[in-house]
C-alpha positions in Angstrom: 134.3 78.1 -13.3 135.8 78.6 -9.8 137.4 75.9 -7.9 135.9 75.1 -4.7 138.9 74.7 -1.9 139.0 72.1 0.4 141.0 70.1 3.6 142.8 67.2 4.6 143.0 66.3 8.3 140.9 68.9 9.7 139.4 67.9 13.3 135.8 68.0 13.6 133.4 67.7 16.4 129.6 67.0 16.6 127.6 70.6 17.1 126.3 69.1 20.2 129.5 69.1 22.0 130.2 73.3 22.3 128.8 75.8 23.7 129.2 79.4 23.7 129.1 81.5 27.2 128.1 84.7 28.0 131.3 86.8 25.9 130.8 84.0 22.8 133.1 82.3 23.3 133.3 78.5 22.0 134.1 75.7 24.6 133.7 71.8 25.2 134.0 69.8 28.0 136.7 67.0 28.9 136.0 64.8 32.0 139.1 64.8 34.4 139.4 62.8 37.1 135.8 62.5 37.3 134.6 66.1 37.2 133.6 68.5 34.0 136.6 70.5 32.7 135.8 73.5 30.1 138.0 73.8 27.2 138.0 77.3 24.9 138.1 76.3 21.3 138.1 78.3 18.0 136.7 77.4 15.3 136.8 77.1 11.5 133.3 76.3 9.2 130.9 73.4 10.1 128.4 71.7 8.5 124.6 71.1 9.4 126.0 68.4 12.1 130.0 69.2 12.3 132.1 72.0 13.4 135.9 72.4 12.2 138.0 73.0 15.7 141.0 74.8 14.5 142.6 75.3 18.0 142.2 74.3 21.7 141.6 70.2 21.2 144.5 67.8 20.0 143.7 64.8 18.4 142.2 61.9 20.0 140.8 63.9 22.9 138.0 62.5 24.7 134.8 65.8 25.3 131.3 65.4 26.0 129.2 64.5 23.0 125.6 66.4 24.1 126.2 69.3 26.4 123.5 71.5 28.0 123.3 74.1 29.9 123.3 72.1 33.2 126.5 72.0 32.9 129.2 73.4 35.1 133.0 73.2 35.1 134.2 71.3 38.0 130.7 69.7 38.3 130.9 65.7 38.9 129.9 62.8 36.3 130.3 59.6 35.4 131.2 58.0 32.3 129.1 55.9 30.3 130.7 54.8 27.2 
């Protein structure tokens, strides 16, 4: 038998919240001051709905639950919570 590892206070996000651009690489978006703002993230494993963020977001950081590519850093939004 082979022990199966595991974490404790990992930080997850949905896998609708990244994307990947044109060099993969991972990104969310955070809403400042009313406009997009792109974050670069790397990442650990996921699950069929969770990816592990193992740099780039700090706890308690507000991104954009569904993105698509509409999207556009800088682009303006409003907040529905």
């Amino acid at each position: 038998m082979e022990k199966i590892g595991s974490k404790e206070d990992i930080l997850t996000i949905p896998l609708s919240s990244f994307m990947e651009d044109e060099d993969d690489n991972m990104f969310v978006y955070t809403v400042e001051n009313g406009e997009l703002k792109k974050i670069e993230i790397t990442s650990g494993i996921n699950s069929d709905d969770m990816l592990e963020v193992t740099s780039g977001l700090e706890e308690n950081m507000t991104i954009v639950k569904e993105v698509n590519s509409t999207y556009k850093e800088g682009m303006r939004v409003e907040i529905n919570k």
